[in-house]
Backbone as CSV, one residue per row, in Angstrom:
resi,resn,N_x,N_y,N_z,CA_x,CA_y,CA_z,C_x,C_y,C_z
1,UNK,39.387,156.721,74.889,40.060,155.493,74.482,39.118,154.573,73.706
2,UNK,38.085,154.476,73.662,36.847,154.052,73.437,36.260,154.268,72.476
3,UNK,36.539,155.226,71.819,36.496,156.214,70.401,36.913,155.558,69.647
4,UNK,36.268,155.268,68.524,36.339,154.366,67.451,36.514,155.223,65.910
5,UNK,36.787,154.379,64.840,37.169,155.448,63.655,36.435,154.588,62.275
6,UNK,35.269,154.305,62.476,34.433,153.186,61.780,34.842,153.479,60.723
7,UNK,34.945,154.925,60.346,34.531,155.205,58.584,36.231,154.610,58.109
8,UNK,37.341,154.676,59.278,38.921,154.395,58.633,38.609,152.891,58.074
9,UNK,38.103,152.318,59.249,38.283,150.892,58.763,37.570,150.404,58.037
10,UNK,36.367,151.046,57.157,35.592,150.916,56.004,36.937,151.149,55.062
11,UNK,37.226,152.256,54.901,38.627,152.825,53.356,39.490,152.191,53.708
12,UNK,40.514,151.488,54.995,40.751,150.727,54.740,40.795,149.385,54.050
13,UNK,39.832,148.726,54.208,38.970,147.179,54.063,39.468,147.515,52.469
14,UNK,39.170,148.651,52.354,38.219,148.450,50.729,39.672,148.629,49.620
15,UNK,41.216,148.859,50.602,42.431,149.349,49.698,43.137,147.985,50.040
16,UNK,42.870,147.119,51.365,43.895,146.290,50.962,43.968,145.394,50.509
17,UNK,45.409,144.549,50.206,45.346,143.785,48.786,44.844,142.482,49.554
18,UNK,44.452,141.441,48.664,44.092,140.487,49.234,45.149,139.316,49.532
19,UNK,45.918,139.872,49.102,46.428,138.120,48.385,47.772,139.233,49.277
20,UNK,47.847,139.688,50.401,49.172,140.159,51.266,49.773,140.023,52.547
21,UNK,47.704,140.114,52.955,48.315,140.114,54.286,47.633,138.558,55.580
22,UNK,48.599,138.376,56.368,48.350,137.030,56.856,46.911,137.014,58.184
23,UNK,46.161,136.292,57.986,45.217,135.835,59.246,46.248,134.776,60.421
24,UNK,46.347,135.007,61.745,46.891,133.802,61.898,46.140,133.345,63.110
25,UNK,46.038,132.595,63.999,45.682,131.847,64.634,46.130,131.186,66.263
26,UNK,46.147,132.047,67.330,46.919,131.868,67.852,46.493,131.507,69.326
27,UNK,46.498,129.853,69.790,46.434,129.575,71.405,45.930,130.549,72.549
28,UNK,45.313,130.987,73.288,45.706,131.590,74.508,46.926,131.071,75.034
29,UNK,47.788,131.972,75.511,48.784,131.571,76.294,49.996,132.641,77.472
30,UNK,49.597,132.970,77.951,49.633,133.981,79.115,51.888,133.870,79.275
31,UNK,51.929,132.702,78.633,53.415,132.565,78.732,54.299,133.267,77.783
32,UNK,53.676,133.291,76.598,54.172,133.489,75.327,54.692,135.281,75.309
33,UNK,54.640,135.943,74.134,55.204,137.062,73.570,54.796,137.033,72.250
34,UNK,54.053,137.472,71.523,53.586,137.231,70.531,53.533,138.564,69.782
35,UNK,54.612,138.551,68.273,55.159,139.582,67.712,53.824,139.814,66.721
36,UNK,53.904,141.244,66.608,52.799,141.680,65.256,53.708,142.429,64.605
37,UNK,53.437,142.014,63.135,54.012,142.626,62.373,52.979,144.218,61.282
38,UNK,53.089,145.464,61.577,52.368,146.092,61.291,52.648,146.989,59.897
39,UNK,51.589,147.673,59.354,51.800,148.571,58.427,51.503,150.093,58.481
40,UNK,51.850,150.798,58.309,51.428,152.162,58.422,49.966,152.821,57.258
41,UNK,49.048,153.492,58.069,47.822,152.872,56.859,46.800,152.183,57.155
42,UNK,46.935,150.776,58.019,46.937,149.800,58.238,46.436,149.122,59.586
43,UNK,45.041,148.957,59.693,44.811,148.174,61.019,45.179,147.059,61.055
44,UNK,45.739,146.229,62.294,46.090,144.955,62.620,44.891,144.413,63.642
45,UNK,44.121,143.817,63.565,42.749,143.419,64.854,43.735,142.070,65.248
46,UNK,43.327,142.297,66.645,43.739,140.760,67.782,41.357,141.194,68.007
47,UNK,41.461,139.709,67.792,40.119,138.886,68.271,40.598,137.707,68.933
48,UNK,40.043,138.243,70.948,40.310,137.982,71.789,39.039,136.954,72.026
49,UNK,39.429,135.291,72.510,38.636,134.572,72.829,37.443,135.179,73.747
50,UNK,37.731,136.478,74.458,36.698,136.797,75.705,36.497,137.913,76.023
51,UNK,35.810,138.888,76.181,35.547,140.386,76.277,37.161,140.894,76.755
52,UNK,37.681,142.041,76.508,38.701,142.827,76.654,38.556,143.823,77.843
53,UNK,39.163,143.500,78.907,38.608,144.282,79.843,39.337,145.753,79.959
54,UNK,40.620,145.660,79.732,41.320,146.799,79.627,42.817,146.565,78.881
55,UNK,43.612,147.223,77.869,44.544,147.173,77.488,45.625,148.689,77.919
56,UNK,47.125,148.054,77.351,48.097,149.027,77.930,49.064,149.154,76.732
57,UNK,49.501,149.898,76.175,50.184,150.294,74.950,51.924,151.072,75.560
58,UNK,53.100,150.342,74.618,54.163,151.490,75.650,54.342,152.546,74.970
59,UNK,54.025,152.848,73.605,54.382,154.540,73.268,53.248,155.056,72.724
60,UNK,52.901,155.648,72.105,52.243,156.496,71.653,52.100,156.978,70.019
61,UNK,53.276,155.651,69.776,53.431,155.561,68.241,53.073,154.724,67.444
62,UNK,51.946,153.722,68.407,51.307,153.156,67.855,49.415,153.774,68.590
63,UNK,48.242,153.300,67.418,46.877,153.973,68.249,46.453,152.866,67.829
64,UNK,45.788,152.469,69.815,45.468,151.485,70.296,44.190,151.186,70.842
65,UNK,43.046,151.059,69.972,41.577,151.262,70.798,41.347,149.399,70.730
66,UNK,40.004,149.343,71.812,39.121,148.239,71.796,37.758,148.513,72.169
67,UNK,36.910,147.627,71.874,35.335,147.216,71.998,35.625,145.880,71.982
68,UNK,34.472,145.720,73.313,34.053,143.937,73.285,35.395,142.798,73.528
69,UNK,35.488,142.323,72.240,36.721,141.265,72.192,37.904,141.696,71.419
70,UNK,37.154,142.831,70.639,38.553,142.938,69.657,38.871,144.517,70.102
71,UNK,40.178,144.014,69.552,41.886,145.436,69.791,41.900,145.761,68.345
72,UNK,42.019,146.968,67.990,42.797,148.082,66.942,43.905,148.447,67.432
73,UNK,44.684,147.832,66.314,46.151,148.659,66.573,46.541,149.373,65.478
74,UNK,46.895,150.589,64.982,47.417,151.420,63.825,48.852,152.159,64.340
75,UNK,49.671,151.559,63.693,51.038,152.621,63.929,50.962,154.114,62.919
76,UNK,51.388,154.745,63.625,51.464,156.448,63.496,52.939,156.863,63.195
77,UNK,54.174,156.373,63.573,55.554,156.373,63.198,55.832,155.343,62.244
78,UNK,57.044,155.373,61.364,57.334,153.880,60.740,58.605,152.926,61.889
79,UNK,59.444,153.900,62.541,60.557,152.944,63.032,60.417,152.753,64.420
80,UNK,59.258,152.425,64.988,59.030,152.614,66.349,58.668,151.154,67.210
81,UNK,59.058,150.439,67.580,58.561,149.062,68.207,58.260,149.059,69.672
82,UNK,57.249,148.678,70.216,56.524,148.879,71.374,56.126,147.386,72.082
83,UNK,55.813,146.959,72.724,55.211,146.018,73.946,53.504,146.683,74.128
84,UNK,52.339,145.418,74.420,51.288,146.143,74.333,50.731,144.535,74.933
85,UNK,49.948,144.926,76.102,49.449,144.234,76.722,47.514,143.971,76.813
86,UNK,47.125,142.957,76.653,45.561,142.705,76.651,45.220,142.058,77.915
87,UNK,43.810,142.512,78.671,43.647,142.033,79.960,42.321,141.407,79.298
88,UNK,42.005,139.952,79.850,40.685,139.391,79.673,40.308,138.880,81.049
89,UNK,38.879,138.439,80.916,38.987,137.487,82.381,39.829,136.650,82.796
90,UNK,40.505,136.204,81.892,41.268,134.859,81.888,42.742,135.284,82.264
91,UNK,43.175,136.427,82.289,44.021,136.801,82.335,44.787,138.150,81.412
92,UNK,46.128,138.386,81.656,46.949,139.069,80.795,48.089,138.243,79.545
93,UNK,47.679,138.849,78.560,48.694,138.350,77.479,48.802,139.283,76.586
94,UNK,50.579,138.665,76.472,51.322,139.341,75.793,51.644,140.014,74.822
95,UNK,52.114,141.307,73.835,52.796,141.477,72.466,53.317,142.346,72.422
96,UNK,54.396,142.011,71.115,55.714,142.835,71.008,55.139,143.693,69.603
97,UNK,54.938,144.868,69.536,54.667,145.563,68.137,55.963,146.259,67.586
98,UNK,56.449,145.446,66.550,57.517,145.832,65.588,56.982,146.501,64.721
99,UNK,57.770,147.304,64.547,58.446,148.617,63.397,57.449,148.499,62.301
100,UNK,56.254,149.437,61.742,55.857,149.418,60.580,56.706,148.912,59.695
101,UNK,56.033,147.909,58.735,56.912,147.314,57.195,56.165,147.074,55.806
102,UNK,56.880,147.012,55.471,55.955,146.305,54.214,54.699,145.666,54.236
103,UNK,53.512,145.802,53.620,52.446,145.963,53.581,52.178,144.213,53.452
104,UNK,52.713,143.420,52.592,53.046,142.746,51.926,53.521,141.291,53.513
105,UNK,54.047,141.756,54.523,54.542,141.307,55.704,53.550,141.410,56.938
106,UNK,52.339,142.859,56.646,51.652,142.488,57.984,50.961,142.067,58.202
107,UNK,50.486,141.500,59.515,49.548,140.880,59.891,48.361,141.125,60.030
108,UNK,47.472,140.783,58.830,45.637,141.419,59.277,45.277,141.294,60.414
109,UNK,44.750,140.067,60.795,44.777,140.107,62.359,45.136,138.327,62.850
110,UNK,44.854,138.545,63.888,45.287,137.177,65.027,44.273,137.005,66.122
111,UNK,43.680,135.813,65.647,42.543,135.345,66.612,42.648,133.980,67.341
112,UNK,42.406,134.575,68.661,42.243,133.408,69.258,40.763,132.543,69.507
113,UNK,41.238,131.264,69.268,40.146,130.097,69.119,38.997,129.987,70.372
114,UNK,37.990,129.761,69.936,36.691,129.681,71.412,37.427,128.878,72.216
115,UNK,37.232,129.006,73.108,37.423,128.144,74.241,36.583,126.986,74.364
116,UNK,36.926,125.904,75.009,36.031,124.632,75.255,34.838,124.741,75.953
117,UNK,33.520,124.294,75.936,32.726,124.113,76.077,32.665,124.318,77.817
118,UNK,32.104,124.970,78.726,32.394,124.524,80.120,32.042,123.134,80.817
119,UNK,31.187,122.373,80.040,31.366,120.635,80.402,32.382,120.089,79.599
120,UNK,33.242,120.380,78.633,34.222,119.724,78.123,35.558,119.953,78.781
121,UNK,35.174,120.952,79.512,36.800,121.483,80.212,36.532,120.842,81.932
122,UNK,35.261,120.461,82.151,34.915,120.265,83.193,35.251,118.612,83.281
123,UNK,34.822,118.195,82.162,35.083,116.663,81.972,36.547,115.980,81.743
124,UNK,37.256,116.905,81.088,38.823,117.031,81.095,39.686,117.139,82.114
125,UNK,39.148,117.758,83.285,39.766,117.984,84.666,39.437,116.876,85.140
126,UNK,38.046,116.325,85.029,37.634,115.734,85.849,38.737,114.014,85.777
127,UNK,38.811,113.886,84.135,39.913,112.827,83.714,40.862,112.705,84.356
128,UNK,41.685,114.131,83.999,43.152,113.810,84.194,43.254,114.336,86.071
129,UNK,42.201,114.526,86.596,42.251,114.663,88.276,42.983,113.351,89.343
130,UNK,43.880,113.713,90.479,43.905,112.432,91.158,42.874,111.521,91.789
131,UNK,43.276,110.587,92.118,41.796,110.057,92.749,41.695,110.778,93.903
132,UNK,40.559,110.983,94.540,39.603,111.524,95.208,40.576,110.741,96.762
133,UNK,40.709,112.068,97.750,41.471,111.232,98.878,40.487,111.150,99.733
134,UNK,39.148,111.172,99.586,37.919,110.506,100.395,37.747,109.045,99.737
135,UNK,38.379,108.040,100.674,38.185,106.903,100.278,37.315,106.089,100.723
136,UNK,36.457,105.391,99.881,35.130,104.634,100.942,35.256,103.969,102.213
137,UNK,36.518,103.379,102.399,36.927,103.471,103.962,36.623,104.268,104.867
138,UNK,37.465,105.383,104.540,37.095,107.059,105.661,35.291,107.010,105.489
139,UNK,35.006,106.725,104.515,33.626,106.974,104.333,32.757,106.358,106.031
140,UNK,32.982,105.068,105.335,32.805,104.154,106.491,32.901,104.382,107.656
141,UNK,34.073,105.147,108.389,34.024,105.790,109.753,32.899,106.724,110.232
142,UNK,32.261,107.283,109.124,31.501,108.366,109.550,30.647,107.710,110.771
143,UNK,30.001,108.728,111.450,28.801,108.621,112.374,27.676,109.055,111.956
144,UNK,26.989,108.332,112.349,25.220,108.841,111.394,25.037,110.126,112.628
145,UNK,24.495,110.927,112.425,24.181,112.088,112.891,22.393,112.178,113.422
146,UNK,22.503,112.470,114.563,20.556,112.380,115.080,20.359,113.924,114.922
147,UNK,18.944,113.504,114.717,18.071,114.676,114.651,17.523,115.278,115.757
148,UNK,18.108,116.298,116.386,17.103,116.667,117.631,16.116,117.847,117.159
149,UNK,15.072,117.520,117.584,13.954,118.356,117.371,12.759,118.123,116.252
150,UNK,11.818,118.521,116.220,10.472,118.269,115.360,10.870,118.899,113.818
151,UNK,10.746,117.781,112.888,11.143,117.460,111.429,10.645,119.126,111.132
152,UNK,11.558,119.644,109.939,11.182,120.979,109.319,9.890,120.997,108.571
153,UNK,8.905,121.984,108.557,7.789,121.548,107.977,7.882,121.491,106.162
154,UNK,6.689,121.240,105.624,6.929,121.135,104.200,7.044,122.225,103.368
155,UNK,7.107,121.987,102.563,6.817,123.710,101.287,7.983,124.290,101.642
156,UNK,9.544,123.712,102.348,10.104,124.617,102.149,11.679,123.819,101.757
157,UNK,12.776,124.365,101.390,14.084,123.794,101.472,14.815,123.378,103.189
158,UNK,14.731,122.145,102.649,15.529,121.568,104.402,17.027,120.777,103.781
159,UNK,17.428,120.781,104.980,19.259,120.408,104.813,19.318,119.644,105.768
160,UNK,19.427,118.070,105.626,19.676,117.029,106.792,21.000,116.461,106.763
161,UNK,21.654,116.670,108.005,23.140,116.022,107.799,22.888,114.927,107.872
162,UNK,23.749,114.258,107.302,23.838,112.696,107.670,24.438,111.597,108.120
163,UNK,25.523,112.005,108.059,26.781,111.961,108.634,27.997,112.643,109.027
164,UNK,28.744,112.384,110.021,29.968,113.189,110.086,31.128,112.285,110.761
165,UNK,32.501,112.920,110.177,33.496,112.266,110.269,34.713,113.356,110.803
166,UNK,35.079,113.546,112.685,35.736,114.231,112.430,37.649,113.875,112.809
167,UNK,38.148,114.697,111.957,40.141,114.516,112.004,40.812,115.443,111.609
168,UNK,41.978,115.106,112.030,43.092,116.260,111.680,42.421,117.434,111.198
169,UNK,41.758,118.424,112.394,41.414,119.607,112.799,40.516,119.360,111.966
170,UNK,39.934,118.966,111.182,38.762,119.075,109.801,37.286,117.945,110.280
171,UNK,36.491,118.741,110.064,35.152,117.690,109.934,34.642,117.617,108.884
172,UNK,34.175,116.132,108.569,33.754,115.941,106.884,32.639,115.442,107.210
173,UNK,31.384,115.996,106.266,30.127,116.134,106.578,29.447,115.419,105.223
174,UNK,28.095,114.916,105.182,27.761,114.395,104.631,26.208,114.541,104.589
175,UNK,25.383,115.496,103.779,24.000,116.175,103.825,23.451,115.438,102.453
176,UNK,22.182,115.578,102.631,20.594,115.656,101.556,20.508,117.310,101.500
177,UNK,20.087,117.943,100.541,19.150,119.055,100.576,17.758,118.369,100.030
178,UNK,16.755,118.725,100.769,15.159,118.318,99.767,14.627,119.510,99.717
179,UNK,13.920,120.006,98.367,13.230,120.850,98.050,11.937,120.696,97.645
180,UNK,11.220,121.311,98.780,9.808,120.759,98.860,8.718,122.079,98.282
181,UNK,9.538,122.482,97.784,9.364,124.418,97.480,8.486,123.694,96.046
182,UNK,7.969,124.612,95.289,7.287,125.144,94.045,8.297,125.309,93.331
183,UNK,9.153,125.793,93.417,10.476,126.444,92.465,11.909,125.525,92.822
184,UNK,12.732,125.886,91.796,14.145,125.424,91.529,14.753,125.948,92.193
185,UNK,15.740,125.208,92.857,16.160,125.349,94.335,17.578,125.272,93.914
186,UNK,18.733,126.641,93.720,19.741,126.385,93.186,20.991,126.403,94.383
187,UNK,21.475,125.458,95.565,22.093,125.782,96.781,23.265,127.369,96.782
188,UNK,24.361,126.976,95.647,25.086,127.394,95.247,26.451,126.611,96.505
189,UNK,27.487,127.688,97.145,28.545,127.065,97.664,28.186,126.984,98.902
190,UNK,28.454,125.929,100.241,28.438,126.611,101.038,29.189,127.361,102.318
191,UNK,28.961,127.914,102.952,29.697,128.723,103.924,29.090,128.165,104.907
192,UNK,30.501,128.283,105.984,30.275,127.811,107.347,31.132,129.236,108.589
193,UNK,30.456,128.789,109.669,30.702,129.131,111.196,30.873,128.434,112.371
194,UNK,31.596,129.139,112.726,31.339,127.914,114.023,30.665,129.415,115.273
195,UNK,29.793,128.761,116.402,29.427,129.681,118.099,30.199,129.547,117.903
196,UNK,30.668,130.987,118.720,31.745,131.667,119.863,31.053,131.154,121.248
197,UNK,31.675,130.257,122.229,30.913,129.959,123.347,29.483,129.267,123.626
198,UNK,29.363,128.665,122.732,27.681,128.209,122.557,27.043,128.032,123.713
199,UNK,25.503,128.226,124.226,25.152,127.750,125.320,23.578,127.380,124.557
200,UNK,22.871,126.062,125.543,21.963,125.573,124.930,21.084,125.321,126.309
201,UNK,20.088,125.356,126.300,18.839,124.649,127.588,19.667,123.469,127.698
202,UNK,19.836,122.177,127.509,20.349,120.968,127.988,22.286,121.064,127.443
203,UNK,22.439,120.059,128.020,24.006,120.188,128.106,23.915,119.570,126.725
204,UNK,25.775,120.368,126.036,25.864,120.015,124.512,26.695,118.879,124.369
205,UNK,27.201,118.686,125.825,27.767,117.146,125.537,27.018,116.013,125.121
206,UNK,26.110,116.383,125.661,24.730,115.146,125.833,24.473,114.988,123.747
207,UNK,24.947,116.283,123.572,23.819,116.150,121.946,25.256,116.382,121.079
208,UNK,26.167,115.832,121.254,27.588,115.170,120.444,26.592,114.588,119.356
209,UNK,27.024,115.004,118.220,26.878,114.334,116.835,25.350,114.235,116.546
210,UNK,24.757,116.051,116.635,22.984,115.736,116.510,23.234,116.744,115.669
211,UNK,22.010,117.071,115.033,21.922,118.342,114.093,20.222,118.605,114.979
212,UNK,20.658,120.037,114.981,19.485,120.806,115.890,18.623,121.412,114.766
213,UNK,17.515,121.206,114.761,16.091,121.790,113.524,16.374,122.837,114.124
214,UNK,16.149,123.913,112.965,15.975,125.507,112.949,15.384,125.644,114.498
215,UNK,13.908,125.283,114.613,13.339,125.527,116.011,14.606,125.585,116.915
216,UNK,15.160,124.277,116.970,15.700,124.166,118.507,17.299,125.108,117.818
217,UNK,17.728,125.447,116.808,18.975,126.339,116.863,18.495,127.901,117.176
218,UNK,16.970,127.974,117.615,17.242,129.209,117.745,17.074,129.769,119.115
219,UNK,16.895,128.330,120.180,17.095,128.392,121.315,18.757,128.449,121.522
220,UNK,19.641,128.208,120.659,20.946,128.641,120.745,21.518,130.058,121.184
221,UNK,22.292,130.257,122.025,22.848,131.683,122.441,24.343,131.595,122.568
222,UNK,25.256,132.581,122.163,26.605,132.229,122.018,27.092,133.961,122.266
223,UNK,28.734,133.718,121.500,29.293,135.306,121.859,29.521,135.634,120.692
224,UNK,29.043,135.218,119.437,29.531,135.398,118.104,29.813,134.779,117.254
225,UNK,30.427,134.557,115.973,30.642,133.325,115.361,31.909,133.630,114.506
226,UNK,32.401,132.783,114.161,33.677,132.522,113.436,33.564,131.921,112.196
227,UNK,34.085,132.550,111.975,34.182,132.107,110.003,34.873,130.971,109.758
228,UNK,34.743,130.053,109.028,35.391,128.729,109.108,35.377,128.696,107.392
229,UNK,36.649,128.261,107.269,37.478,127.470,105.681,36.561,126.575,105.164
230,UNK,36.124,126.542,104.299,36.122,125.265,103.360,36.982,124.453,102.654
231,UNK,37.084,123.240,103.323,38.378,122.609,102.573,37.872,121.850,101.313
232,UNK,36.865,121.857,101.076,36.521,120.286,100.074,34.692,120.862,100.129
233,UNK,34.522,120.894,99.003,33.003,120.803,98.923,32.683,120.043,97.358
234,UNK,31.457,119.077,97.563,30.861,118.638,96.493,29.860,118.338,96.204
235,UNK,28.741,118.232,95.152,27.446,118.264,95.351,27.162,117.466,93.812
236,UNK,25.712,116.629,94.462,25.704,116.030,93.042,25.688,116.532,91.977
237,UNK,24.519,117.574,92.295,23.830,118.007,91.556,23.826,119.689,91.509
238,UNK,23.347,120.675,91.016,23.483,122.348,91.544,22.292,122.487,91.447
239,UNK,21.248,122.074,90.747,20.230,122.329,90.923,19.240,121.271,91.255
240,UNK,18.360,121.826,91.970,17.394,120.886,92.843,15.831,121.586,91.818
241,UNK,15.392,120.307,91.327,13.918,120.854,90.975,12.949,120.415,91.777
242,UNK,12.035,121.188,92.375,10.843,121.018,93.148,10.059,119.449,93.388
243,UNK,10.284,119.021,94.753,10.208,117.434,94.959,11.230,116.707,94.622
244,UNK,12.441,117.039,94.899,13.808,116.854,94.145,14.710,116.391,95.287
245,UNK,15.308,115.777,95.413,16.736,116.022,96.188,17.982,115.860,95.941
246,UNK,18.854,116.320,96.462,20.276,115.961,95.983,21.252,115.772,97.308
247,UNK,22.346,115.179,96.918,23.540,115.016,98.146,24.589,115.669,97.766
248,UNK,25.515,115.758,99.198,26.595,116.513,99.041,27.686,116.289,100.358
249,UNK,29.009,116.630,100.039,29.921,116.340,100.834,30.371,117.720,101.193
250,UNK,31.096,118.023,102.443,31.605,119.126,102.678,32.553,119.096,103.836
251,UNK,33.953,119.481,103.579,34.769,119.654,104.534,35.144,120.713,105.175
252,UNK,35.005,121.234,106.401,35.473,122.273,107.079,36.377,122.159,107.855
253,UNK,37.325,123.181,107.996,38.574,123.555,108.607,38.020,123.748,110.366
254,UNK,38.331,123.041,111.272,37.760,123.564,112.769,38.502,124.987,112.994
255,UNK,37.869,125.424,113.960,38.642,126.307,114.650,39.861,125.642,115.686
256,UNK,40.669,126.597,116.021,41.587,125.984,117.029,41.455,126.779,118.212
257,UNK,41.692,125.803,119.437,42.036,126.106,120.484,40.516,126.350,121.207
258,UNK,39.384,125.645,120.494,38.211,125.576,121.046,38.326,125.315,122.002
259,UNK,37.844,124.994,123.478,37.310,124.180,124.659,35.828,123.888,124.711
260,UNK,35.657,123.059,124.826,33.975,122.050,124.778,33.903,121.542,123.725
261,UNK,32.442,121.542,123.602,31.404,121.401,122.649,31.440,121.954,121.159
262,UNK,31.850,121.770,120.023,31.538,122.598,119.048,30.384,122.458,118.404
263,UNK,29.657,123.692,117.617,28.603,123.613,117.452,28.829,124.863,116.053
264,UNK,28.645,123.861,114.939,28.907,124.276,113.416,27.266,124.733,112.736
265,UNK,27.796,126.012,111.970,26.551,126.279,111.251,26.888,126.305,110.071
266,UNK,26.251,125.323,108.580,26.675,125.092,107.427,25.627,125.615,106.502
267,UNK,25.370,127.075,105.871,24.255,127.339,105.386,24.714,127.439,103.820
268,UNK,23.637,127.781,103.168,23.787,127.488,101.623,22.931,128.734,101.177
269,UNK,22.663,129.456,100.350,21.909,130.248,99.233,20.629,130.596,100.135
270,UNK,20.253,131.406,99.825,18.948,131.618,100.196,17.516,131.245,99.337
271,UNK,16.588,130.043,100.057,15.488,129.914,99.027,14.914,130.650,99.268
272,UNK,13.502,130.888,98.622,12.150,131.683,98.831,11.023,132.093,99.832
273,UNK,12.120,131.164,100.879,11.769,131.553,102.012,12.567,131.796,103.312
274,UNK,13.674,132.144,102.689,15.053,132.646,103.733,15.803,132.145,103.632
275,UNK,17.120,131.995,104.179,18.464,131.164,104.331,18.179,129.763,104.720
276,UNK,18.600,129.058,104.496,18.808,127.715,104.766,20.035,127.348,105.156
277,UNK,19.741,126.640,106.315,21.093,126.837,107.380,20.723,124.940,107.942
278,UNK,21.922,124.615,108.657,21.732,123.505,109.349,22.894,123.721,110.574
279,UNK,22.750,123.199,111.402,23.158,123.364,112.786,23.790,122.031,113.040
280,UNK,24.826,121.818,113.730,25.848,120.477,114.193,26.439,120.587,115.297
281,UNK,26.093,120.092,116.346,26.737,119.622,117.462,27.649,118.796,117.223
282,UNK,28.860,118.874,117.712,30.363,117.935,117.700,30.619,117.633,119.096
């Protein structure tokens, strides 16, 4: 499928007329149906905003190759009209391939336009977005969160909660990452757990609303852990440069039907010196 016919579309290039056939210009749009009009003879190219991951042709009376971004289409019958589908990252879109015609009628090719910039499409969402239903009020409820145990040492990535706010089954959290590392410290998303059964040397009622240093989470013993939702995550920044810090918000889905103590683990990417994790007593 992959097999290409370089030398056709050289003798092509070089027979057709100039002044015949149309360039046109056409949206992404995953809704549409978008007719080509073809010639026998005659390549038609679609130049696809984004690599072509796989295409689907319905007969066999038209020959249908791709590389990269762009589709070859050549009809092989004159009265034959087909449906022919393009897969990109972005999706599937549409076309209807009508009946070889007049030379004079087909379409050279049809390209779709670059796409926006990923901070221009980022800044566009960000516009027309609702307001934010973390309102500095809710903010305000939070609880500052204690530290139990001896500060993480230096030279490495640490994660201090700072607050937490919890409701309607969800806890909303409120961290620093500092990167005390040599290198660029990129978190990425993060993922959470909650113990199965947690048990700790002192009672976990006592340490409601602490975050336990690595040391003391690994005096932690439980029956397993549970995967927990992310409802809401945000971060100032994605990358942290060395002596750097950044903040971030994060909402998790609780588990249900807990009894006690919950005790959340919110880790992020791995730096250069292992996972980076933070620990929460509720």
């Amino acid at each position: 499928m992959r097999r290409f016919w370089i030398s056709s579309i050289a003798v092509a290039a070089l027979s057709w007329p100039t002044w015949s056939q149309k360039v046109l210009v056409e949206k992404p749009n995953q809704q549409e149906i978008i007719h080509v009009q073809t010639s026998l003879n005659h390549l038609t190219v679609l130049e696809m905003s984004e690599q072509v991951s796989t295409v689907a042709v319905g007969s066999s009376a038209f020959k249908v190759e791709w590389r990269e971004n762009k589709v070859f289409i050549e009809p092989t019958e004159p009265n034959s009209a087909t449906n022919l589908f393009v897969w990109t990252p972005s999706g599937r879109f549409n076309y209807e391939l009508d009946p070889a015609g007049a030379v004079p009628a087909m379409v050279f090719a049809i390209d779709q336009p670059a796409p926006d910039p990923p901070d221009v499409v980022a800044a566009n969402r960000q516009a027309s977005a609702a307001p934010d239903p973390i309102s500095a009020k809710l903010l305000l409820q939070a609880r500052p969160v204690r530290m139990r145990g001896p500060v993480p040492e230096t030279n490495e990535v640490a994660i201090y909660l700072t607050d937490s706010l919890e409701r309607n089954g969800e806890v909303l959290i409120l961290y620093t990452i500092r990167n005390e590392t040599n290198n660029t410290y990129v978190p990425g998303s993060p993922q959470a757990v909650a113990l199965r059964a947690p048990r700790y040397r002192e009672s976990l009622y006592e340490l409601a609303n602490s975050q336990l240093t690595p040391k003391e989470a690994e005096r932690l013993r439980s029956m397993g852990e549970i995967p927990l939702e992310i409802a809401k995550s945000e971060m100032r920044t994605s990358r942290i440069e060395p002596g750097q810090e950044t903040t971030g918000i994060v909402t998790v889905k609780l588990p249900a039907m807990q009894l006690g103590p919950k005790v959340l683990q919110l880790s992020f990417l791995a730096s250069p010196e292992g996972p980076v994790t933070a620990t929460l007593v509720l």
